[in-house]
Backbone as ProteinMPNN parsed JSONL, in Angstrom:
{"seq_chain_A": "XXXXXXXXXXXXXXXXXXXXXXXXXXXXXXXXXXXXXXXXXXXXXXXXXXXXXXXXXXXXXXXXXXXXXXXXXXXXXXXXXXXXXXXXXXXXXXXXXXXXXXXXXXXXXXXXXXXXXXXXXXXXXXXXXXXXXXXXXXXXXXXXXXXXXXXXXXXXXXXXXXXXXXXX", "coords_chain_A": {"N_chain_A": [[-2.71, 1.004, -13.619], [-4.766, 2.186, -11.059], [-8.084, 3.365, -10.325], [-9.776, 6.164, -8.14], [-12.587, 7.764, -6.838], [-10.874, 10.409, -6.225], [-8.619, 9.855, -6.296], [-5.394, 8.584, -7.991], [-4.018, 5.478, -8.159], [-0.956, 3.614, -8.091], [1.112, 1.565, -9.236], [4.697, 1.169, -8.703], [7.475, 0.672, -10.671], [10.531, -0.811, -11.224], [12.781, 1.227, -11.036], [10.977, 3.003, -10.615], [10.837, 2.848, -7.968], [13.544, 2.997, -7.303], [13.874, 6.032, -7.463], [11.946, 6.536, -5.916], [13.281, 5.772, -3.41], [15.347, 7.576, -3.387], [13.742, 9.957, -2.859], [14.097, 12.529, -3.823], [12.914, 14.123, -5.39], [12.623, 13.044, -7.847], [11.236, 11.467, -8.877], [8.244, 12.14, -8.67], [9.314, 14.117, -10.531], [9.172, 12.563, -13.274], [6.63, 11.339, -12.86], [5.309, 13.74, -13.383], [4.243, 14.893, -11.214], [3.552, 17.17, -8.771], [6.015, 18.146, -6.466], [7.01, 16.872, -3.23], [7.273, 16.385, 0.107], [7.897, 13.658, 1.113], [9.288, 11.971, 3.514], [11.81, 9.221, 3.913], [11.635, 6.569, 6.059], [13.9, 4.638, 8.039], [13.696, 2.382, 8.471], [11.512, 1.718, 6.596], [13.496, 2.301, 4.474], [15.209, 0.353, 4.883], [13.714, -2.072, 4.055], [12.196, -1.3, 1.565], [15.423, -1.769, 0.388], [16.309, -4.278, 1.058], [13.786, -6.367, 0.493], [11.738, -5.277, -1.266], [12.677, -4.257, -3.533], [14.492, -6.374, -4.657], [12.805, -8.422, -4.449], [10.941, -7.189, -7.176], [12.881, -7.112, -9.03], [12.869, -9.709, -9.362], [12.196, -11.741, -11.62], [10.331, -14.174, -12.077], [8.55, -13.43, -10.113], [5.391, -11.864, -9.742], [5.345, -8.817, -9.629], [3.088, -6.605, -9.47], [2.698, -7.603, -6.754], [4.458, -7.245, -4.45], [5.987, -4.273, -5.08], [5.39, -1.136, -4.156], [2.457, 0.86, -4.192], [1.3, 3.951, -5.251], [0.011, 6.325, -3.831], [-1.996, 8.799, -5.871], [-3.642, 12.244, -5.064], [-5.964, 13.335, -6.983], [-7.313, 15.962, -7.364], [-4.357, 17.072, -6.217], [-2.553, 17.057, -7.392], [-0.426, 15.234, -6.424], [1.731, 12.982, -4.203], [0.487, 10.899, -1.829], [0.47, 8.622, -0.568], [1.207, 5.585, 0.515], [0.496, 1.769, -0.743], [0.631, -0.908, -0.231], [1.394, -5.029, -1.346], [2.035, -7.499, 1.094], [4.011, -9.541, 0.123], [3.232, -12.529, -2.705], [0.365, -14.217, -2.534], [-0.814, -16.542, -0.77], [-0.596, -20.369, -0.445], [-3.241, -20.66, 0.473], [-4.711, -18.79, -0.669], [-4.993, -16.3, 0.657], [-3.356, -13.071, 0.898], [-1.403, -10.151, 2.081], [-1.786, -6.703, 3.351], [-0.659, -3.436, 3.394], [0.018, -0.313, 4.623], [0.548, 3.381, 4.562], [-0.228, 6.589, 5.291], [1.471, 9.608, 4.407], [2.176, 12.026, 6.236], [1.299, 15.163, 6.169], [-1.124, 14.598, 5.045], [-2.759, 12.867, 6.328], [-5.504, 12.112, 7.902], [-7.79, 13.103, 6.058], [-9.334, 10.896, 4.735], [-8.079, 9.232, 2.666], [-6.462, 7.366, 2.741], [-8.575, 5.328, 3.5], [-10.384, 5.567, 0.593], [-7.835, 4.255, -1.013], [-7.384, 1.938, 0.334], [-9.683, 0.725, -0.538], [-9.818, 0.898, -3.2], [-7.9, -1.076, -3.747], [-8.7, -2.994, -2.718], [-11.246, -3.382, -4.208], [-9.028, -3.878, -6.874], [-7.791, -6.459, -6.21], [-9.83, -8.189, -5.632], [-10.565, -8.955, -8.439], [-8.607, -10.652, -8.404], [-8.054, -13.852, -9.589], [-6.701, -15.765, -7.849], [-6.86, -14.513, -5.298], [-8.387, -14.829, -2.654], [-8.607, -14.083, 0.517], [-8.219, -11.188, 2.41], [-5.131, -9.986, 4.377], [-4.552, -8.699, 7.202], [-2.539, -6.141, 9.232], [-2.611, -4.182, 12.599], [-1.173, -2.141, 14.72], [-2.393, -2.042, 18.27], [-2.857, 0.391, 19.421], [-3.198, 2.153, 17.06], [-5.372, 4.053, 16.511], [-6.524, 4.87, 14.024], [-5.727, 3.852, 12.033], [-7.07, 1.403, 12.58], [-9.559, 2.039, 11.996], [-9.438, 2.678, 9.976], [-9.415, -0.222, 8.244], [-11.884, -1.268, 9.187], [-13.589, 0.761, 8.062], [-13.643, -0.486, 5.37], [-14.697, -2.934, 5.455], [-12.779, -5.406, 6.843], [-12.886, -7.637, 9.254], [-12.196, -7.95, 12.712], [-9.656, -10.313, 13.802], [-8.195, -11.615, 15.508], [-5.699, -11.418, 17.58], [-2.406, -10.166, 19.295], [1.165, -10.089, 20.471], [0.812, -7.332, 20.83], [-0.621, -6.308, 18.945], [-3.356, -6.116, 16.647], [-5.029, -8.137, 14.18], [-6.507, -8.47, 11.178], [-8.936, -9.093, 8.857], [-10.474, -9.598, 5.59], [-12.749, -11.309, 3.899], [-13.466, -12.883, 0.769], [-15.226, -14.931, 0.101]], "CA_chain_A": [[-3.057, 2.042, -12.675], [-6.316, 1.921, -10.901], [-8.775, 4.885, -10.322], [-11.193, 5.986, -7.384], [-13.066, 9.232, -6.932], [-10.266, 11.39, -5.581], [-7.04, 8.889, -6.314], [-4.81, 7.375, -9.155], [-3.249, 4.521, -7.624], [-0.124, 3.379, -9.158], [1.691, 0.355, -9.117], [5.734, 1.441, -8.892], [7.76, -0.609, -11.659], [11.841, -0.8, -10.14], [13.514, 2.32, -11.124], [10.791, 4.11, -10.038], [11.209, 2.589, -6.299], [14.999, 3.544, -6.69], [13.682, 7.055, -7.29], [10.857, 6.867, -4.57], [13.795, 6.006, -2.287], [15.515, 8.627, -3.436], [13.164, 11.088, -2.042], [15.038, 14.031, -4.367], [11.452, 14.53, -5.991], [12.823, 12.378, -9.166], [9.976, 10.226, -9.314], [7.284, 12.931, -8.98], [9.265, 14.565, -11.965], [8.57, 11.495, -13.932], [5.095, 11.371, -13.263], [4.591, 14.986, -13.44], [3.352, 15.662, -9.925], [3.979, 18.706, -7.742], [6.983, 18.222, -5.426], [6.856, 16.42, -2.173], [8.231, 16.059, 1.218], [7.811, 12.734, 2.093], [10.187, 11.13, 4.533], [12.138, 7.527, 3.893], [12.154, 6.414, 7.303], [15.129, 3.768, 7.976], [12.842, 1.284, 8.357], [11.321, 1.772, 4.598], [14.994, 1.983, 3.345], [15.943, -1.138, 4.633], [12.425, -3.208, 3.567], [12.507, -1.382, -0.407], [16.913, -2.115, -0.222], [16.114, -5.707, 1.217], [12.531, -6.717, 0.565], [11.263, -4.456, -2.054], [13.146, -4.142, -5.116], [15.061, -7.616, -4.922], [11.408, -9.073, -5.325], [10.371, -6.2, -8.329], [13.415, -7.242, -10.146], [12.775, -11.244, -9.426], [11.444, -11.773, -13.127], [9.814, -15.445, -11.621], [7.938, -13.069, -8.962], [4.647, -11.107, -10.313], [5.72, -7.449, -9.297], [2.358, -6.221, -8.249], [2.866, -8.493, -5.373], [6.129, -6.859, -4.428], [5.841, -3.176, -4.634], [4.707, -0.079, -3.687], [1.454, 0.973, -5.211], [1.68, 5.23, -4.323], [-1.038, 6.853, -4.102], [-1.389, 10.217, -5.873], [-4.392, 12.908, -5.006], [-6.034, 13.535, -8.907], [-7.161, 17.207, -7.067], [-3.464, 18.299, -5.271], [-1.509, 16.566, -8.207], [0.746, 14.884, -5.495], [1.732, 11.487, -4.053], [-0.156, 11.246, -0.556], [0.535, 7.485, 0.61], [1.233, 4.07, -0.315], [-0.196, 0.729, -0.107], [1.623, -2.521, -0.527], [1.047, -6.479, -0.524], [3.346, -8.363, 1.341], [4.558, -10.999, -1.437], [1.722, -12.861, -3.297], [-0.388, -14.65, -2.295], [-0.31, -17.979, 0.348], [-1.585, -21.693, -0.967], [-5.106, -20.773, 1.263], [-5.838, -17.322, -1.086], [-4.324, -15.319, 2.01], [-2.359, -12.36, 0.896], [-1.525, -9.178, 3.181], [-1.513, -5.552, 2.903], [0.316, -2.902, 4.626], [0.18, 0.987, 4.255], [0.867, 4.54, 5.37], [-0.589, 8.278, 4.76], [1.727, 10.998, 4.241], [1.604, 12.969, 7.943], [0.682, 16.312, 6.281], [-2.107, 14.209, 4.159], [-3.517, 12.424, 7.605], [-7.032, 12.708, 8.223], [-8.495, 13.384, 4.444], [-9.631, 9.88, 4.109], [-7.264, 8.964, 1.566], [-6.305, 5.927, 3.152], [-10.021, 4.298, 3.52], [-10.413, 4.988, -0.495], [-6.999, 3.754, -1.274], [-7.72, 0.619, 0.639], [-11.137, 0.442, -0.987], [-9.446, 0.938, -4.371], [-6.814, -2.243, -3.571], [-9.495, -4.098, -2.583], [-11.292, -3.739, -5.452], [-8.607, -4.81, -7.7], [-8.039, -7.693, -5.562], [-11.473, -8.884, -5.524], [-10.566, -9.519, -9.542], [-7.462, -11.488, -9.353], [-8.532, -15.334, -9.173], [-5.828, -16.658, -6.777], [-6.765, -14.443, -3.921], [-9.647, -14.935, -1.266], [-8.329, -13.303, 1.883], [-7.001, -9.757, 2.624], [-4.823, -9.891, 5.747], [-3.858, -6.642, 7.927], [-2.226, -5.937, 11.079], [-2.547, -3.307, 13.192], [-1.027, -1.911, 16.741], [-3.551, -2.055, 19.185], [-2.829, 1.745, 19.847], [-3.491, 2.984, 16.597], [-7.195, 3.587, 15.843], [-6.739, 5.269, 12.68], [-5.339, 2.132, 10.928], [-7.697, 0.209, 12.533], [-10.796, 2.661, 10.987], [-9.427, 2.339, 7.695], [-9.655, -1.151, 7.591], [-13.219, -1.1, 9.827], [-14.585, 1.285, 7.137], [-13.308, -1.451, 4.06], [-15.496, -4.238, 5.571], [-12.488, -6.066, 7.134], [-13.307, -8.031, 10.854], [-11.222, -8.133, 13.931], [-9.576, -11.539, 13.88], [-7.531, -11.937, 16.78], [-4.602, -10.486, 17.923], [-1.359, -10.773, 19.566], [2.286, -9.21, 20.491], [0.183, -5.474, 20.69], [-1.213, -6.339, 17.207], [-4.6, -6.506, 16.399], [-5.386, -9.03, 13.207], [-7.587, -8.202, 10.414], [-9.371, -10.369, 7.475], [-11.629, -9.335, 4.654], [-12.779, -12.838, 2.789], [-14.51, -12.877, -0.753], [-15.802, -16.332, 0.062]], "C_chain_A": [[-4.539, 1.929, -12.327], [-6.906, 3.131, -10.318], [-10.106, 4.773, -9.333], [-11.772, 7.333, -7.865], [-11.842, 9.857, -6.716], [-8.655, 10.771, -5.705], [-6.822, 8.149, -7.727], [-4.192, 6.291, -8.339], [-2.303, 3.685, -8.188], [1.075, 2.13, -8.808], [3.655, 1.153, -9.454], [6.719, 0.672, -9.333], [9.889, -0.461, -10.334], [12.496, 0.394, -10.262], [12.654, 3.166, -10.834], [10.595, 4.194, -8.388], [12.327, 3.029, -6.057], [14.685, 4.864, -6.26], [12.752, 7.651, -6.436], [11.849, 6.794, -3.624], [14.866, 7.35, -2.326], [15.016, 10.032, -2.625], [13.781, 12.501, -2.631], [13.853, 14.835, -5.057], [11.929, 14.122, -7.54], [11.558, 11.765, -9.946], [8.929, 11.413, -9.285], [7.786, 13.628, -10.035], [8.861, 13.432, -12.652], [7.134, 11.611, -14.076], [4.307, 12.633, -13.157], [3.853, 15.131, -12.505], [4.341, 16.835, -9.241], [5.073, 17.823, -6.946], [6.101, 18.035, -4.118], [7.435, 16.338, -1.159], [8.016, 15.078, 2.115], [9.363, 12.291, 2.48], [10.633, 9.633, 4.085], [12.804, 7.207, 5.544], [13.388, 5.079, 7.347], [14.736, 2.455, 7.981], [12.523, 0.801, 7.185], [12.38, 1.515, 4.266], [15.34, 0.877, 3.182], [14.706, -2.009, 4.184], [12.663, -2.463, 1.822], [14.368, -1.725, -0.283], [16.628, -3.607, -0.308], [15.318, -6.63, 0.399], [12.46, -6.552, -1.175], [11.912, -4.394, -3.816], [14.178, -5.82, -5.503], [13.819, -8.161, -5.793], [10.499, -8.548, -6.537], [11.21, -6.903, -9.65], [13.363, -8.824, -10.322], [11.93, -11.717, -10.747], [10.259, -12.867, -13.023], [8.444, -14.871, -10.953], [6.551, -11.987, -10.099], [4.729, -9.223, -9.391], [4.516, -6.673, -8.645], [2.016, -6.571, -7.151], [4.091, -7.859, -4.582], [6.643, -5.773, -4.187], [5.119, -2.083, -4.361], [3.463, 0.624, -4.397], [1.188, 2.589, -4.347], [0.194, 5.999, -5.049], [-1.33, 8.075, -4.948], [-3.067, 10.884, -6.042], [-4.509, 13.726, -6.374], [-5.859, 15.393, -8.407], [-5.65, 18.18, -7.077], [-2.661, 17.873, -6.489], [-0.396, 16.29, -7.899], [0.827, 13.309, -4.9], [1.206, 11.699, -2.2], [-0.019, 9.935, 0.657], [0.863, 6.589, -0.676], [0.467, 2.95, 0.407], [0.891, -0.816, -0.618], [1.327, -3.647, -0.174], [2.169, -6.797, -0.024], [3.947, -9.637, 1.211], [3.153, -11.613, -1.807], [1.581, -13.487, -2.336], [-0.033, -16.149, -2.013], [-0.884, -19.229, -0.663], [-3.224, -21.548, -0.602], [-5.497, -19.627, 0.153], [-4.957, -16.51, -0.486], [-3.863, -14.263, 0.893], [-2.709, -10.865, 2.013], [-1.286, -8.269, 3.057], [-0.774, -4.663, 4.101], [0.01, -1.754, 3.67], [0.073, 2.135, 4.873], [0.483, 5.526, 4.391], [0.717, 8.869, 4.925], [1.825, 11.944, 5.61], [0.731, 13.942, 7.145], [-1.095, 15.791, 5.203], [-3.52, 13.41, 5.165], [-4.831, 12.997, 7.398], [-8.422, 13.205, 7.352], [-9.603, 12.416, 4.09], [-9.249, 9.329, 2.793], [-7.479, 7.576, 1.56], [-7.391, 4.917, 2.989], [-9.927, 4.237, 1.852], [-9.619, 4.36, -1.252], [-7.199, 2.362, -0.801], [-8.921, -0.009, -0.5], [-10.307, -0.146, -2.68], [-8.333, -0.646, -4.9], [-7.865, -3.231, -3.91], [-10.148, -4.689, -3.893], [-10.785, -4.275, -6.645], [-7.718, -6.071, -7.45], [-9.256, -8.66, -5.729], [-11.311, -9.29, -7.4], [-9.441, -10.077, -10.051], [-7.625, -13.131, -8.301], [-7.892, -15.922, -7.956], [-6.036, -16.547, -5.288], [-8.015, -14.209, -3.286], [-9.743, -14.332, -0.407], [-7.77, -12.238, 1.237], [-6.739, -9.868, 3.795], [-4.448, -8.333, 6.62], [-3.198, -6.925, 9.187], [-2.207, -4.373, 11.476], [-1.88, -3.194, 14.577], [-2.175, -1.869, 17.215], [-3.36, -0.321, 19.29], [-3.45, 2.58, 18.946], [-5.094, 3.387, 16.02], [-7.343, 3.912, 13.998], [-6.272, 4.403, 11.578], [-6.686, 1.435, 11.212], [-9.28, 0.423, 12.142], [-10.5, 2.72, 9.98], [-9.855, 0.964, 7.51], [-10.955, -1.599, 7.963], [-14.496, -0.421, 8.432], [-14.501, 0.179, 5.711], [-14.06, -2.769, 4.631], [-14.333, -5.152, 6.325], [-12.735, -6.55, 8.98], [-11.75, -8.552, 11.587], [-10.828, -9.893, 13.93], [-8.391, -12.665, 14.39], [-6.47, -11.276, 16.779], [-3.416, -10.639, 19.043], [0.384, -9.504, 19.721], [1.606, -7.21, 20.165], [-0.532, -5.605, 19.5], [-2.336, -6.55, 17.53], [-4.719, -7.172, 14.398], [-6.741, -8.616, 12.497], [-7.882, -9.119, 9.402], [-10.559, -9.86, 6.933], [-11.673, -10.991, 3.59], [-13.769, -11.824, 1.666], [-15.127, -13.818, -0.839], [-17.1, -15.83, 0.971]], "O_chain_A": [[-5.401, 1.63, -13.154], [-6.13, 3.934, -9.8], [-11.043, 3.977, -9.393], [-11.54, 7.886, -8.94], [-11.543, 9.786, -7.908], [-7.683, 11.316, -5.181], [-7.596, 7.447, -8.379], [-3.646, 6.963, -7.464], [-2.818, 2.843, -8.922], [1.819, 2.26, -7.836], [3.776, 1.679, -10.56], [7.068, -0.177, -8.513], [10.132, -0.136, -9.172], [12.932, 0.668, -9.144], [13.117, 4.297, -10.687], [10.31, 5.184, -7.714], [12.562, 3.485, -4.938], [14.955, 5.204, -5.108], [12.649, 8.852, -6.188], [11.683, 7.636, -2.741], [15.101, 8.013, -1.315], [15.683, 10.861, -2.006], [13.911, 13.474, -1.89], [13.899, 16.053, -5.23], [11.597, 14.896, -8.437], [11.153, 11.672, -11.104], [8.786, 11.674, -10.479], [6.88, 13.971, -10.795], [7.642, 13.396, -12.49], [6.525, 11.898, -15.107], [3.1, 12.727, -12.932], [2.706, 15.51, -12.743], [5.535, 17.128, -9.313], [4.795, 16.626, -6.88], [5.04, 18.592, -3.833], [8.615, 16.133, -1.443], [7.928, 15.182, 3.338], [10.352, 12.325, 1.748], [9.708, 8.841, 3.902], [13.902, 7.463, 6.038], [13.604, 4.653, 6.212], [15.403, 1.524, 7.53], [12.986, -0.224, 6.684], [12.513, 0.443, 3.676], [15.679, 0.286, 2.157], [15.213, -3.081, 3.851], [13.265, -3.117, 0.971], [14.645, -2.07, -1.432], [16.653, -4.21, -1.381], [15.833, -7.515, -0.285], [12.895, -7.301, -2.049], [11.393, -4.512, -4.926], [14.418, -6.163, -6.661], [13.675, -8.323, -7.004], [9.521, -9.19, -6.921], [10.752, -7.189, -10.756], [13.792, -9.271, -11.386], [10.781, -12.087, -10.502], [9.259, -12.671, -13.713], [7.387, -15.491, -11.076], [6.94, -11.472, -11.147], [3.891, -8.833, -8.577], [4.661, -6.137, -7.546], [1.13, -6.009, -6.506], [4.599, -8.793, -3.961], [7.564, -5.701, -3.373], [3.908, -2.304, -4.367], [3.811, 0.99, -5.519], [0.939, 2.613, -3.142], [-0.339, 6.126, -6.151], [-0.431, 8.809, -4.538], [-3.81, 10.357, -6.87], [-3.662, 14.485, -6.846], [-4.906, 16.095, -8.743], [-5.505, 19.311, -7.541], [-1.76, 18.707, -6.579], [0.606, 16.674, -8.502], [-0.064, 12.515, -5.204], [1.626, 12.626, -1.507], [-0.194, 9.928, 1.875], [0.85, 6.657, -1.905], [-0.024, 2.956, 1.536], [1.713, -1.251, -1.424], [0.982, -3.824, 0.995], [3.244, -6.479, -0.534], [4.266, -10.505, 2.023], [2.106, -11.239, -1.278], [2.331, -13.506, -1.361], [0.729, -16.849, -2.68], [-1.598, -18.928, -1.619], [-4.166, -22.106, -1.165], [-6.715, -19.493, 0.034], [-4.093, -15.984, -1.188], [-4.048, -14.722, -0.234], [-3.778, -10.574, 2.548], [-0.211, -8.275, 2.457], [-0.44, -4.989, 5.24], [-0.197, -1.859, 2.461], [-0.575, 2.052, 5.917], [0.673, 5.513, 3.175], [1.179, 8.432, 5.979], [0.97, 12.819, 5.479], [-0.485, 13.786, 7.252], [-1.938, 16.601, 4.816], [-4.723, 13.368, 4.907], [-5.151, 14.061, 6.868], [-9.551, 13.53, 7.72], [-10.578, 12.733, 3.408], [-10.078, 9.015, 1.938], [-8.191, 6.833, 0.885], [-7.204, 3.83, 2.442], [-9.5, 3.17, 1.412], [-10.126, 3.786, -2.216], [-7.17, 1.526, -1.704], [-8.861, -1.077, -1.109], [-10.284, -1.296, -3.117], [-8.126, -1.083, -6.033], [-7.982, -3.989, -4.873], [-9.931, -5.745, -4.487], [-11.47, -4.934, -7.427], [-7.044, -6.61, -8.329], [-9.249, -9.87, -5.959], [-12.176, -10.115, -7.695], [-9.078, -10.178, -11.223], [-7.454, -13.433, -7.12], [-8.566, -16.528, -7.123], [-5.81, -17.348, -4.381], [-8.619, -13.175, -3.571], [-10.844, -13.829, -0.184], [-7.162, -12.129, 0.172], [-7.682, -9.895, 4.586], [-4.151, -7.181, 6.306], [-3.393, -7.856, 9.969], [-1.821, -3.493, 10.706], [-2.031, -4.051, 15.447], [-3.093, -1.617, 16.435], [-4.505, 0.073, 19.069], [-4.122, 3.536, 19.334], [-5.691, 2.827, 15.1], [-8.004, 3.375, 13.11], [-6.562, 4.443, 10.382], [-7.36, 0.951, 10.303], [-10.096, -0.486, 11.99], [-11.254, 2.82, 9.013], [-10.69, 0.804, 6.62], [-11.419, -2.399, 7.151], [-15.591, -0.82, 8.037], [-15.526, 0.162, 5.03], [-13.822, -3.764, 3.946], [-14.988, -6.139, 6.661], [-12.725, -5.665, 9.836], [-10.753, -9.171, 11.217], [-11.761, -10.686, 14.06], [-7.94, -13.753, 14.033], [-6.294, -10.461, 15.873], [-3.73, -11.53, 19.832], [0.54, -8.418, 19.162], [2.011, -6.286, 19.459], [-1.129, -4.578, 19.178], [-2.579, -7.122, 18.592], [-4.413, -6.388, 13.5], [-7.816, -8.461, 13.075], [-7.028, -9.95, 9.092], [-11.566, -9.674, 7.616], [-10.831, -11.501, 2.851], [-14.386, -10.758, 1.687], [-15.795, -13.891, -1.87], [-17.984, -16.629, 1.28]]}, "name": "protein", "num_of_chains": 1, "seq": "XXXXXXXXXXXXXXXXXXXXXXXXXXXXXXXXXXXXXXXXXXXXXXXXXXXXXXXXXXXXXXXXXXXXXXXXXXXXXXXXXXXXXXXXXXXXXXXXXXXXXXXXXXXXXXXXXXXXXXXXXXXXXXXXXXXXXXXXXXXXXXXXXXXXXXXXXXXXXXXXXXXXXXXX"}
């Protein structure tokens, strides 16, 4: 688990992704947080049914590569977002992140120290060099989270805008 000012950040092992998709507030009993009303959009369902927990339970595969790392606010004693790589890490270093606030959590700056907090324990695992991102071109507030984390604009494509933080 890794720790900022204002966030635990928690790496989600496989049964507690069943119970994040769940959404019944199973998994916040587990970790003793307040009750939540986040949303599993159909999208999520099918990336943790498909994606997500195939590669958690892949024993070969290193799991914090794989799933959901959920944020939880130390203050509200609640889960507020997630962050996720998307599979380890390339032959170049590369690997790529992806993540979403909470709606009613929007606008806090969660997200920037949650990134920050990734980063950081990125920046101490040997294999990886790059952080990749994508963004829509539409959304700004993705693309100020990863603006405030040091990462640069680095081209872009199909509405996307391309991000890259090196350690080199």
């Amino acid at each position: 688990m890794l720790e900022t000012e204002r966030l635990l950040i928690k790496p989600l092992n496989y049964d507690q992704l069943i119970k994040y998709m769940a959404a019944n507030n199973s998994l916040e009993e587990e970790l003793g947080l307040r009750n939540s009303s986040r949303i599993i959009s159909p999208e999520l369902k099918e990336a943790l049914e498909e994606t997500f927990l195939p590669n958690v339970a892949d024993k070969t595969k290193n799991y914090l590569y794989s799933t959901l790392w959920t944020l939880i606010s130390k203050t509200d004693n609640c889960m507020v977002g997630d962050i996720c790589f998307c599979g380890e890490p390339d032959e170049g270093g590369n690997i790529e992140i992806g993540y979403g606030t909470y709606e009613e959590f929007r606008g806090h700056g969660y997200m920037i120290e949650g990134v920050g907090g990734i980063i950081t324990w990125t920046k101490g695992q040997a294999e990886i060099k790059n952080i990749v991102a994508s963004t829509d071109e539409t959304n700004i507030a993705s693309s100020r989270i990863l603006q405030r984390n040091k990462f640069e604009e680095n081209g872009s494509g199909d509405s996307k805008l391309h991000w890259l933080l090196s350690f080199g």
